[in-house]
C-alpha positions in Angstrom: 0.0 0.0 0.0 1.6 3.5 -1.1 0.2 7.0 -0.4 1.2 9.8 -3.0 3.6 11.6 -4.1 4.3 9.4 -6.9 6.5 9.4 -9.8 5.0 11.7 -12.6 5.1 8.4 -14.8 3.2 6.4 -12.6 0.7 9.8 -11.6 0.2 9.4 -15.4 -0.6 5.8 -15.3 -2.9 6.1 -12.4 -4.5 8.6 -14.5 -5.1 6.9 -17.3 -6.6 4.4 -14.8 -8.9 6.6 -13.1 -7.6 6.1 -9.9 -7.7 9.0 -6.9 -4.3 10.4 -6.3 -5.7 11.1 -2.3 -6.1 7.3 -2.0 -3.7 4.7 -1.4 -2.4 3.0 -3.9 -2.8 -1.2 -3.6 -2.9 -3.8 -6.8 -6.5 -4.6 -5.4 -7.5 -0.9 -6.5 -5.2 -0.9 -9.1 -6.8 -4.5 -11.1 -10.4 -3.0 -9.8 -10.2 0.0 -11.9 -8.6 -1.6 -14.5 -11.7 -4.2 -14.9 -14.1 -1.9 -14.5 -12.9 0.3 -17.3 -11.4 -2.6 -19.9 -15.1 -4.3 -19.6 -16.8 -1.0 -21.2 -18.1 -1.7 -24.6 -16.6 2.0 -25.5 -13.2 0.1 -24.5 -12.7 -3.4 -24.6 -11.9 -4.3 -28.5 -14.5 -7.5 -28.6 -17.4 -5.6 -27.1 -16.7 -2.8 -30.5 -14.7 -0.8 -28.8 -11.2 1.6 -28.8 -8.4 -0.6 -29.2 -5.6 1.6 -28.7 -7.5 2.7 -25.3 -7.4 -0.8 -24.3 -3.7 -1.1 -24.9 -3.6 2.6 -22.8 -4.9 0.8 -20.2 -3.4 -2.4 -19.9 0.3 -0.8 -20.7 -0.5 1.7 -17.4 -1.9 -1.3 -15.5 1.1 -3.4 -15.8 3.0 0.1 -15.3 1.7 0.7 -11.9 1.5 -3.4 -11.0 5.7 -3.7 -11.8 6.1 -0.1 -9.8 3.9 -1.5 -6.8 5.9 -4.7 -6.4 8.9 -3.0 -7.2 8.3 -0.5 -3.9 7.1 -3.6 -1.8 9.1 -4.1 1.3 11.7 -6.8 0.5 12.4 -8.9 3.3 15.4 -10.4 2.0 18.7 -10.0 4.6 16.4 -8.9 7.3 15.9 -12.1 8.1 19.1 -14.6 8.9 19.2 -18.4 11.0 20.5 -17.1 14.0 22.6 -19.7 15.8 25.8 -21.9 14.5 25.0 -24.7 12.6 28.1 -26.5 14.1 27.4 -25.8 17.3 24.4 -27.8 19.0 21.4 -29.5 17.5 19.2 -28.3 14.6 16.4 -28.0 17.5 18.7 -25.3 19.2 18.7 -23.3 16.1 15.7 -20.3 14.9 15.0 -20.6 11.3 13.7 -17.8 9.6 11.1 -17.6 7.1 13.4 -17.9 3.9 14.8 -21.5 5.1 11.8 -22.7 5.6 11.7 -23.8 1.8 15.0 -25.5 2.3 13.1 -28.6 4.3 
């Protein structure tokens, strides 16, 4: 979830989407507008409508979408094991969310 100011690209994008600058930002809002704009017959090519204002809209959904995830909070090196592994049994040790897939 990100609150304005944003990029003038992305201001542009959200634009184009119809979306609020005063609200926060989320893909939920982001894929809602999207839909309810790409589903008009005056838009959506198979319903008759604009194609180059469907591709307008999908280029500044996917726009927004890669800029969202790109400002997500990585957790990445936040999280380490903590403990030796050489030093006592695995039970001894914490295991952190990212070695969890290493089971």
């Amino acid at each position: 979830m990100i609150k304005p100011p944003l990029p003038l690209e992305i201001q542009e994008a959200v634009d184009i989407l119809g979306i609020s600058h005063s609200q926060e930002l989320t893909q939920q809002i982001v894929h809602s507008s999207w839909r309810r704009h790409i589903c008009s017959p005056e838009v959506h090519p198979d319903l008759g409508g604009n194609t180059e204002r469907a591709i307008l809209l999908n280029t500044a959904k996917d726009l927004v979408l890669k800029w969202l995830h790109s400002n997500e909070p990585k957790l990445g090196k936040l999280f380490t094991r903590s403990g030796n592994s050489s030093s006592g049994s695995a039970f001894n040790q914490k295991w952190t969310a990212a070695d969890t897939h290493k089971v």
